[in-house]
N, C-alpha and C positions, 0 to 999 in steps of 0.2 A: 504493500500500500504506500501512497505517495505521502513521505511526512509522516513514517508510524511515530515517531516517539513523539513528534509534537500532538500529533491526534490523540494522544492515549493520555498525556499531558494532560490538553486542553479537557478531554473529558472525565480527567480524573476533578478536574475544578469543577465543573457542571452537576458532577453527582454530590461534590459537598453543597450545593444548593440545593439539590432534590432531598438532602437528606437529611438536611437542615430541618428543627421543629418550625423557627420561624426566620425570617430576614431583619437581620439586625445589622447596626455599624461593624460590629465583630467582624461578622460573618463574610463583608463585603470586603471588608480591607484585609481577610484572609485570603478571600478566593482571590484579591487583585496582585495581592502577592505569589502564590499559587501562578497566576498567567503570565505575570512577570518572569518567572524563571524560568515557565516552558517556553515561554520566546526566546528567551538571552539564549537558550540550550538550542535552539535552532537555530541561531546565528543571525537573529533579528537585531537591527542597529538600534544601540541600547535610546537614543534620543527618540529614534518609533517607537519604542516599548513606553517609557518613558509618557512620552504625548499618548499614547492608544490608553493605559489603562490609567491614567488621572480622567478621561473622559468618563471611563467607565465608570468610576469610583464616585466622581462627582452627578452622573447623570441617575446610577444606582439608590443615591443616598437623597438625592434632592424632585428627583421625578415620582410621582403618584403613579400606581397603576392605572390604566383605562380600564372603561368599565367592561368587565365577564374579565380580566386575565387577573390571576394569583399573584403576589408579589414575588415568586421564585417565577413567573414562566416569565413576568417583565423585566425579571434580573437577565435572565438567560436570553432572552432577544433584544435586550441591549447590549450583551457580549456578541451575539451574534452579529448585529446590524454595526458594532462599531470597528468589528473584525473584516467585517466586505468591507467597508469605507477605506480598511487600509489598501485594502487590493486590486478594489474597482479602478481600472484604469479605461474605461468604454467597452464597446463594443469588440469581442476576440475575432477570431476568425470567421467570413465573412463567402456565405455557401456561395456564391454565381460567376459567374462567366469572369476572367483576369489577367492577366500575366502577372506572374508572382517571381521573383531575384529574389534568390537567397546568398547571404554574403556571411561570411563569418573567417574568423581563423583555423589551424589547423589544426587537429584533436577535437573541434568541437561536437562532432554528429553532422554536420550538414549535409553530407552526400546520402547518410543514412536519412534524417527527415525528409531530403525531397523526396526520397522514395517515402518515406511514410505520408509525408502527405501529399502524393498522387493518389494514394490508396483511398485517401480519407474521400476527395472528391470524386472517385470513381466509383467509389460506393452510392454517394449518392448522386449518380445518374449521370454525371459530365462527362464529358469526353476530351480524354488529356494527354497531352503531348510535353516530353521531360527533353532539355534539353541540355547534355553533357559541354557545359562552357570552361571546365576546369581543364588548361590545355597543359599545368606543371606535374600534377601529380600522377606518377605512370596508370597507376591500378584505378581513378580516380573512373574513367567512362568505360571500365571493366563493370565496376563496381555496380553503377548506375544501371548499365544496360542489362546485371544480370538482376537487381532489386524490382527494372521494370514488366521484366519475365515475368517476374512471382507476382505482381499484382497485374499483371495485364495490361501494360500500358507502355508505347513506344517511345525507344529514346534515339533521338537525333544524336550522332555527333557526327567527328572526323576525325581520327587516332591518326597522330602526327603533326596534324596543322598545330600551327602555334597563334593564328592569330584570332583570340576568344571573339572579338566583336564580330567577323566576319563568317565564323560560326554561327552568330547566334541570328545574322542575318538572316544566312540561309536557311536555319532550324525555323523563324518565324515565317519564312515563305512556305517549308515545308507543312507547317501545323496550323496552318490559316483557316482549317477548317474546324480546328478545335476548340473549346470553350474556357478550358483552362489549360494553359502552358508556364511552364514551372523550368527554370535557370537553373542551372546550377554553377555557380561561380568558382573560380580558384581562391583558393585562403592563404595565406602565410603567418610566420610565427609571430610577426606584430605588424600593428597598421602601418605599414610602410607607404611611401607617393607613389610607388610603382604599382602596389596594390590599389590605392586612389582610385588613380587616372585609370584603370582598365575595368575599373568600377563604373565608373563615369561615363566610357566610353562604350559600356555594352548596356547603360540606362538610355543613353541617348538614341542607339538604334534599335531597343527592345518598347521604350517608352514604358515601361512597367508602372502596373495601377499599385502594386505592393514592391517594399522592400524588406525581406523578412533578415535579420541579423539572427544569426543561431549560437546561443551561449549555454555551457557547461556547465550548470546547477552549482558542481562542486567549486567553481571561483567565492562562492558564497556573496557575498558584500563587492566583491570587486565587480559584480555583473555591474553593477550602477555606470563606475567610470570609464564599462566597458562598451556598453550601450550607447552613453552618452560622447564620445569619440568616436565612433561610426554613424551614428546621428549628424553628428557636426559636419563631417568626411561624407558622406552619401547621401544623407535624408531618411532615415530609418522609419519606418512605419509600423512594423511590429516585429516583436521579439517572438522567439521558441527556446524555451531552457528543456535541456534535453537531459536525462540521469536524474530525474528527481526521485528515482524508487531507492536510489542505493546510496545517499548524499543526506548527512545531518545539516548540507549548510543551505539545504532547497528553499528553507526560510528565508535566511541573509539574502538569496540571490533573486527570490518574486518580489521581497518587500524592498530592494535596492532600487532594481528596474522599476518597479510603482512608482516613487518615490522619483523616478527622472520623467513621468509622464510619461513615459514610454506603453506603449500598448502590447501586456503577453498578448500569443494569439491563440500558442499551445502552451500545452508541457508533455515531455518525452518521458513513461513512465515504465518501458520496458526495451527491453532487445526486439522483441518482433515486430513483425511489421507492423502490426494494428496497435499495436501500444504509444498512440499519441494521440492525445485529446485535446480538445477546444475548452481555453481556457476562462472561463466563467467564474468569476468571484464569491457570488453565492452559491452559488453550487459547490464548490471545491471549499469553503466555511462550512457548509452542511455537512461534508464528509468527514472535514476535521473533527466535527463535532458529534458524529454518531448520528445525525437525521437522516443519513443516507444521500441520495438522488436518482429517485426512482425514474427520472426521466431519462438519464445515462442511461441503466439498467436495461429500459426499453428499448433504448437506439442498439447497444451492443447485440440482446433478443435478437434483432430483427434479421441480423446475418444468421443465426442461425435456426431458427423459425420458419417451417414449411411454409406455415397459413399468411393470409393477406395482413396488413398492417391494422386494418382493423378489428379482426380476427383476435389480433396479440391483443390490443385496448381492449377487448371485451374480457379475456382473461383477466388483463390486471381489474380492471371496474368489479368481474366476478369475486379474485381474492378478496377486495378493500370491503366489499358489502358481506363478505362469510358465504357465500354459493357455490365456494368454485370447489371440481369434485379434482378425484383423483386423472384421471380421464384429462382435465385441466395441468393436473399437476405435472402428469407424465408430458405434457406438451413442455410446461415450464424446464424440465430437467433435461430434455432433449436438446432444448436452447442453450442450457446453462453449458453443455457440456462442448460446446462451439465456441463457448463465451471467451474462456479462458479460465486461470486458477481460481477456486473455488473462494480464497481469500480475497481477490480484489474483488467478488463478484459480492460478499456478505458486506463489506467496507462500503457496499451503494443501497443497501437494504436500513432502512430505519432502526437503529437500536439494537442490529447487529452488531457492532463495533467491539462494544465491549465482550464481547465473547470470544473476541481472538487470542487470549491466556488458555485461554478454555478447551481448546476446539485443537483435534487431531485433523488438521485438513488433506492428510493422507490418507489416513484411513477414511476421514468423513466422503472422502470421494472413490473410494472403494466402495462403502455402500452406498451413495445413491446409483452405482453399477448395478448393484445387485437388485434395489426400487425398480431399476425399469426390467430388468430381466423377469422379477416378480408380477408385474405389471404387463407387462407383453404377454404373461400368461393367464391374464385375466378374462373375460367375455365382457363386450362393451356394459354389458347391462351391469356387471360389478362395477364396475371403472365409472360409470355413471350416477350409480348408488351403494357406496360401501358398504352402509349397514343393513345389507343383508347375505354377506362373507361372514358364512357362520361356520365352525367346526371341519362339515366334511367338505365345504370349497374353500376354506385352508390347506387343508392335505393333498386335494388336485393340485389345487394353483402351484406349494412348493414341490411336489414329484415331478409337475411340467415345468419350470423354473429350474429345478435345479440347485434347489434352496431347502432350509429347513423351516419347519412350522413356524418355529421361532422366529427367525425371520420375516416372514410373513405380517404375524402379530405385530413386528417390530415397527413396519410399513404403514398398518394401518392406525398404531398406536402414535406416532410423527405426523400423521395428515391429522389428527382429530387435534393434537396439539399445537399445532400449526396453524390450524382453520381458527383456533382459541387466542393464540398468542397476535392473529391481526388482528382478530374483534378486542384484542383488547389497548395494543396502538391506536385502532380509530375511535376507543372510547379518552383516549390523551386529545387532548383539543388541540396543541399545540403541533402536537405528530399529527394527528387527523388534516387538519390546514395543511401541512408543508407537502404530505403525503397526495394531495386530492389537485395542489397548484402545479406539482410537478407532473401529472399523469394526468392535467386537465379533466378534472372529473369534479361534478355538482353536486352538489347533495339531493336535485332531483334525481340526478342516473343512479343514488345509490339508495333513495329509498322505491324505484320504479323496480327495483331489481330485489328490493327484500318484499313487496307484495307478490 
């Protein structure tokens, strides 16, 4: 997960509110100390620390609840709402038609991102043309051309030539039909004039709507006067910090970049190819904090989800209202198991979070194997209504499975638990809201669905 020890941090502060009998000065100037240290311990610049939680402490002690919230749920969505304010830097990544330069140094991921984010907008629907401009580095449009194999998308270059702009000429005559075309620049070990001007020179014949700068999480703090010298030098338009799953200092280096007005657009959050996300402030504070972001959740779903896109929303609307059967659920696990590691996948689920002390996610993902192998040996009409798997369609279901009783029992014992533990999120007013904004759902769709 991106940022674990500050998310575990951060919501180790949140439970001493929830746990709290009531909210007192105490209690506020505890937890502001408490946040205090989980930032410094992410490498957040101690004058941001510093400024973020005197707001808090002051706005905690001095603001009234409104009317229907708790004074712990108004403590904890002024933590929330003053946490985005740090990070909000506008609008991230930006789905339509573009030509996008990506510029950076070397070591930072940039040849790796273009390729991930070709994927991102071919996924949704574009049609994209990658074009290998980096004429120093030998493996550099090896590299590129064999990343655009793997997602299905063509990369222009010319192994040999040396001159990047007249490349990049020819790659935009060649891609003229495409909707998004994506640069790929040479880097060097510091901004050098040489680097500049060939900068310069392949904006001016690319005219690019974006200039993405790609920086290395692990700089920490130095992302700022890293950003802000390629800014100065090219016009930078938005950043991508790439390594933030494996980096204590991913802190230091989103809250440096904010902090230059710079716009993230991603953040790089694994090795493979689909592990870069659109960076969104609230969203990415919700995670920190254990709310999840069911709406990621869905997007991720959707690759690997047979049915229509609306198909998937009526599942989730099904879970949120307590209807949704087994039948649903094997849908849900078929997805997940497309998604990726079962731990970044519980880190977007509501109230999940604090379970990851807990949780064997090797073996937890051993059995949900065994869930659908169980379940594949069900007849629709169980799968549709569990509670009538009594006894001796126990013992079919695990002879044709493959599984023992126990098992079985185990499966159906997890769904009833499960169908309980979201009825009891959506009776949290607070989760119920965050949960219903992010999955666009009314509280007509969900009580049209509990008659």
């Amino acid at each position: 997960m991106v940022l674990e020890g500050l998310g575990k941090s951060l919501r180790n502060a949140l439970g001493r509110i929830s746990g709290a009998t009531s909210v007192d000065e105490q209690l506020i100037k505890d937890v502001v100390k408490d946040l205090q240290r989980a930032l410094l311990q992410a490498d957040v610049n101690v004058q941001l620390v510093l400024g973020l939680t005197k707001r808090i402490e002051t706005r905690a002690l001095e603001e009234k609840p409104p009317a229907g919230k708790s004074p712990k749920e108004h403590v904890i969505g002024i933590i929330y709402e003053e946490l985005v304010s740090l990070l909000d830097n506008g609008e991230g990544l930006q789905m339509k038609p573009q030509v996008i330069m990506m510029v950076g140094l070397y070591g930072q991921g940039k040849t790796t991102t273009t390729g991930k984010l070709a994927n991102l907008f071919n996924k949704k629907g574009f049609r994209v043309g990658l074009i290998a401009a980096d004429v120093y580095r030998p493996a550099a449009y090896d590299q590129l051309r064999q990343l655009g194999e793997k997602v299905g998308v063509e990369v222009y270059g010319e192994p040999g030539e040396k001159d990047a702009p007249a490349i990049v000429r020819r790659g935009m005559e060649h891609f003229k039909d495409r909707k998004v075309i994506i640069i790929d620049t040479s880097g060097r070990h510091a901004l050098e004039d040489d680097l500049i001007k060939e900068i310069k020179d392949i904006a001016a014949v690319a005219k690019p709507d974006e200039r993405f700068l790609v920086l290395d999480s692990q700089v920490g703090q130095q992302a700022g006067p890293q950003a802000e010298a390629f800014h100065n030098a090219v016009g930078v338009t938005g950043v991508v910090l790439t390594k933030m799953d494996g980096t204590a200092k991913g802190g230091g280096a989103i809250s440096a970049v904010a902090k230059t007005n710079a716009r993230i657009v991603c953040i790089g959050v694994g090795e493979h190819i689909r592990d870069l996300e659109p960076f969104k402030a609230d969203k990415f504070i919700s995670r920190l904090l254990g709310m999840g972001d069911i709406s990621a959740l869905v997007d991720m779903a959707k690759d690997g989800y047979e049915g229509s896109e609306q198909e998937l929303q009526d599942v989730g609307r099904k879970m949120m209202s307590g209807k949704f059967t087994l039948r649903d659920m094997y849908q849900q696990m078929e997805a997940m198991n497309k998604m990726g590691p079962l731990k970044k996948i519980m880190s977007m689920i509501p109230g999940m979070s604090k379970m990851e002390d807990k949780v064997d996610f090797e073996e937890s993902q051993q059995r949900l194997a065994r869930y659908r192998h169980i379940m594949d040996s069900m007849t629709l009409e169980e799968q549709e209504d569990p509670s009538i798997i009594k006894s001796s369609r126990v013992q079919r279901i695990a002879a044709g499975s493959g599984t023992s009783v126990q098992d079985v029992r185990e499966l159906l014992k997890q769904f009833n638990q499960s169908r309980k533990a979201i009825k009891g999120m959506m009776g949290n007013r607070r989760m119920r809201k965050q949960m219903m904004k992010q999955m666009g759902v009314s509280d007509m769709d969900l009580d049209s669905m509990k008659e």
